[in-house]
N, C-alpha and C positions, 0 to 999 in steps of 0.2 A: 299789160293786163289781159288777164281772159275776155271773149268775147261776149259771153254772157254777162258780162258785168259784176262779177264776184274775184272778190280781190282778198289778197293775202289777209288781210285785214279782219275778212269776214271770218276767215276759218280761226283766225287770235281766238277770235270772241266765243265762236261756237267752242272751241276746246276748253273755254271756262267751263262750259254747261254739258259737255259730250266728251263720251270715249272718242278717240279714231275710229273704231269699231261702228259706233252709231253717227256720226258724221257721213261713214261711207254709206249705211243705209239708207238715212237720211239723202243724202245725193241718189244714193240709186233709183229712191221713189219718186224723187222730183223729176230726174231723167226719164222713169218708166213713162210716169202720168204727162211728161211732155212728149214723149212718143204718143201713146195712146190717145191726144186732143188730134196732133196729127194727123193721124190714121181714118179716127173717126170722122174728122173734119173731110178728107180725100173720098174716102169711099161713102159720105151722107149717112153713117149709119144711124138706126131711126132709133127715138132714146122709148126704152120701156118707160110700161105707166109714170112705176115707183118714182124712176128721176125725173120723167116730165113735172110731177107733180111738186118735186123738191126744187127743181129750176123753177117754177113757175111762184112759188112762192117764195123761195131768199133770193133769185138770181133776177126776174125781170125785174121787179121795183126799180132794181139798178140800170134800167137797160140794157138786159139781156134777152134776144129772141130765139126761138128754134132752129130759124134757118132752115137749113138741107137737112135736121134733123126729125123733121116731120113728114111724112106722103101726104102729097097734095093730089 
């Protein structure tokens, strides 16, 4: 099995619903946007208003805090 946890299995099913074509997009964005938690995570970058104010309202409820993403 792949490391990530996606298995032959997965892709059956997305090919019900998806080209090849948007399958691979699909993976690329999830790849992009898991680079990019990454990165921001590494360097603290500080999040603008707009998403602070979008993380503060659908993402703490759940137990989400800013972290290194805020200047103290």
């Amino acid at each position: 099995g792949c490391p990530s946890g996606v298995t032959d299995e997965h892709f059956v099913e997305l090919k019900k619903h998806y080209s090849e074509d948007a399958i691979i997009e699909l993976v690329s964005v999830i790849g992009f946007f898991g680079f990019q938690n990454r990165w921001n995570d590494t360097l603290a970058t500080q999040l603008e208003e707009h998403p602070m104010e979008f993380a503060m309202a659908h993402l703490a409820p759940s137990g989400w805090t800013p972290g290194v993403h805020v200047k103290k």
